[in-house]
C-alpha positions in Angstrom: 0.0 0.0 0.0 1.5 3.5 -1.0 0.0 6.8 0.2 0.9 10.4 -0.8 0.5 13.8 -2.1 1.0 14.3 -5.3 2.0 18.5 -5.8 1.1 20.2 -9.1 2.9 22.8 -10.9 0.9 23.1 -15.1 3.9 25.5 -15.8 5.9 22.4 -16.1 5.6 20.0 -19.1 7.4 16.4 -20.1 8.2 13.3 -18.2 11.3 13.4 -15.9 14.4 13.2 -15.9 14.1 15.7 -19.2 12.5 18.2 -17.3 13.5 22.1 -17.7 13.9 23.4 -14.0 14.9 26.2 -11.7 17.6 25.7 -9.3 19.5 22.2 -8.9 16.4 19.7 -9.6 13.5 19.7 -11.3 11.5 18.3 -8.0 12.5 21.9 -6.1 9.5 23.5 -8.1 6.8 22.8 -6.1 6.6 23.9 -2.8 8.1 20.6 -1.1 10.6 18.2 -2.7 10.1 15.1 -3.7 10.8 12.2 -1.0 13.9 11.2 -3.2 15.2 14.8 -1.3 15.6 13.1 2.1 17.7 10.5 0.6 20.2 12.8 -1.1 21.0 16.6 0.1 17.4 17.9 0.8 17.7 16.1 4.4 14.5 15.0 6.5 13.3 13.3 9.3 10.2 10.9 9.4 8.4 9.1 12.1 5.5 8.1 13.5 3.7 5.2 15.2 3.6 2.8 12.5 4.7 -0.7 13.5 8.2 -1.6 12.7 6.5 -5.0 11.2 4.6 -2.9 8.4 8.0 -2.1 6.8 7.5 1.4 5.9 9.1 2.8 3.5 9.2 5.9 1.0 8.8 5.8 -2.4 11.3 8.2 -4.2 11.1 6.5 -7.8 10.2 9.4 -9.7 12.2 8.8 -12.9 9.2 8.5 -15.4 6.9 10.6 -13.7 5.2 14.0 -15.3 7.7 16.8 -15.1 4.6 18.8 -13.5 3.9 16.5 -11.2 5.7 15.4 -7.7 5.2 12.9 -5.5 5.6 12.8 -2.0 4.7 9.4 -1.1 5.6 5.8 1.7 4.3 2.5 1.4 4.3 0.1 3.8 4.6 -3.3 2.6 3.2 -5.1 5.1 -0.3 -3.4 5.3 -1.9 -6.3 7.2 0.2 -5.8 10.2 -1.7 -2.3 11.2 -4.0 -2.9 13.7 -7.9 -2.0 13.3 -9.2 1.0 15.4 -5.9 2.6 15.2 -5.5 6.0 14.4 -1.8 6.2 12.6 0.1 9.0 12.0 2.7 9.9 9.2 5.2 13.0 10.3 7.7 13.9 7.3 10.2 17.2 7.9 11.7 18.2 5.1 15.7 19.8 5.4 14.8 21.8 2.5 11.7 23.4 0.6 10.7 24.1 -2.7 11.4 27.2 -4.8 7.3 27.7 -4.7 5.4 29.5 -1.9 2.8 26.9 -2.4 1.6 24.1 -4.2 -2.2 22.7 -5.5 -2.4 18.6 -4.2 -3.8 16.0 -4.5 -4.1 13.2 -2.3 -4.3 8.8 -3.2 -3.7 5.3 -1.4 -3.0 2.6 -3.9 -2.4 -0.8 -3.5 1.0 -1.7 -4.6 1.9 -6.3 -4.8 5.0 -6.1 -2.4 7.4 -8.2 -5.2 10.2 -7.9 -2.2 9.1 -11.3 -0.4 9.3 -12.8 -3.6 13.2 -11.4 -3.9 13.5 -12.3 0.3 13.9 -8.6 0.8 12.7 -5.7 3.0 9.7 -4.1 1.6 11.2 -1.1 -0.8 10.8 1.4 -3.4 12.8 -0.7 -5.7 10.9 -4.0 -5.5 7.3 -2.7 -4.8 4.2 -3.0 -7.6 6.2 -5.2 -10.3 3.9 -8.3 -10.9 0.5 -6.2 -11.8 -1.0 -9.6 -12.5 -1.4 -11.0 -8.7 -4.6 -12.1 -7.1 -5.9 -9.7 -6.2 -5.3 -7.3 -9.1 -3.4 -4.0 -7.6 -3.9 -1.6 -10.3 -5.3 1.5 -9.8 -5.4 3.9 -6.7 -8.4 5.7 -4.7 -8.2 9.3 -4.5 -8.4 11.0 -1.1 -8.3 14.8 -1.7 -9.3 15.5 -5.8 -6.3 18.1 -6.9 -9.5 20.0 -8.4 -10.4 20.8 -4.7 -7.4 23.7 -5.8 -5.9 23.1 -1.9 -2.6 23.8 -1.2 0.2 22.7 0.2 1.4 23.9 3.1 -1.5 23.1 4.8 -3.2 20.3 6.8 -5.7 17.6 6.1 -7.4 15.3 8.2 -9.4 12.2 6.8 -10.4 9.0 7.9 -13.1 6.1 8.2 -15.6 8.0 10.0 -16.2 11.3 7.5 -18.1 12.3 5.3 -14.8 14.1 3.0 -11.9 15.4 3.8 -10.8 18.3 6.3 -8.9 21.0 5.1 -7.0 23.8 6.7 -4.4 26.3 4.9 -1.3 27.2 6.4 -1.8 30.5 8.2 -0.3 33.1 6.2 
């Protein structure tokens, strides 16, 4: 399972890593970078209380992505180690932001066939959604927040089994 925002910039056109950009990387024109930042110079910190046994993990594959779209997504790859009634929280820090004061979102879970078992590895970007064939089928991904909403990041949004739609509330300026 892999859940995100997805930041929008229409400015931008073309499929990465052909992308024309401002400043060192294309992924620093939105107003956060991508997840592939906290792996390389952007820095970061992320916690939460997710069990250790999901095997969470970010997803910082962005190489054939839309140059005006980007990604800030985890999965975990054990899904059916969270526990029901539990309310989990996902706390991401960036060391750097964007070149954009803000960003429209959009927001999507998707199920993703964790291929790593099958490799005897730890669930990760690499190895996650290969075989799109398995029983159940894991194509496809269920939006949370619709980008046409026109919310932006920064901001906060707060969702879950027991509403109607999603809570919204901007960043104060």
């Amino acid at each position: 399972m892999e859940i995100g925002i997805t930041l929008y910039n229409k400015s931008l056109s073309g499929t990465r890593p052909a992308c024309g950009h401002t400043g060192n990387r294309s992924d620093y024109n939105f107003y956060l970078p991508a997840a592939s930042t906290l792996s390389g110079s952007g820095g970061g910190f992320w916690g939460g209380n997710w069990p250790l046994t999901g095997e969470v993990y970010f997803d910082w594959n962005l190489a054939s992505d839309p140059c005006g779209q980007n990604s800030v997504e985890f999965g975990i790859g054990r899904p059916a180690e969270l526990l029901d009634n539990v309310r989990y929280l996902m706390v991401v820090q960036f060391g750097d932001r964007g070149l954009e004061p803000w960003s429209v979102f959009g927001a999507s879970v998707s199920l993703k066939s964790n291929d790593c078992d099958d490799l005897g590895r730890e669930a990760h970007t690499d190895c996650m959604g290969l075989n799109i064939f398995r029983d159940p089928p894991v194509q496809g991904a269920a939006i949370l927040v619709n980008k046409n909403r026109g919310w932006t990041m920064p901001g906060t949004v707060d969702y879950g089994d027991n509403y109607i739609e999603p809570v919204y509330w901007p960043a104060a300026s």
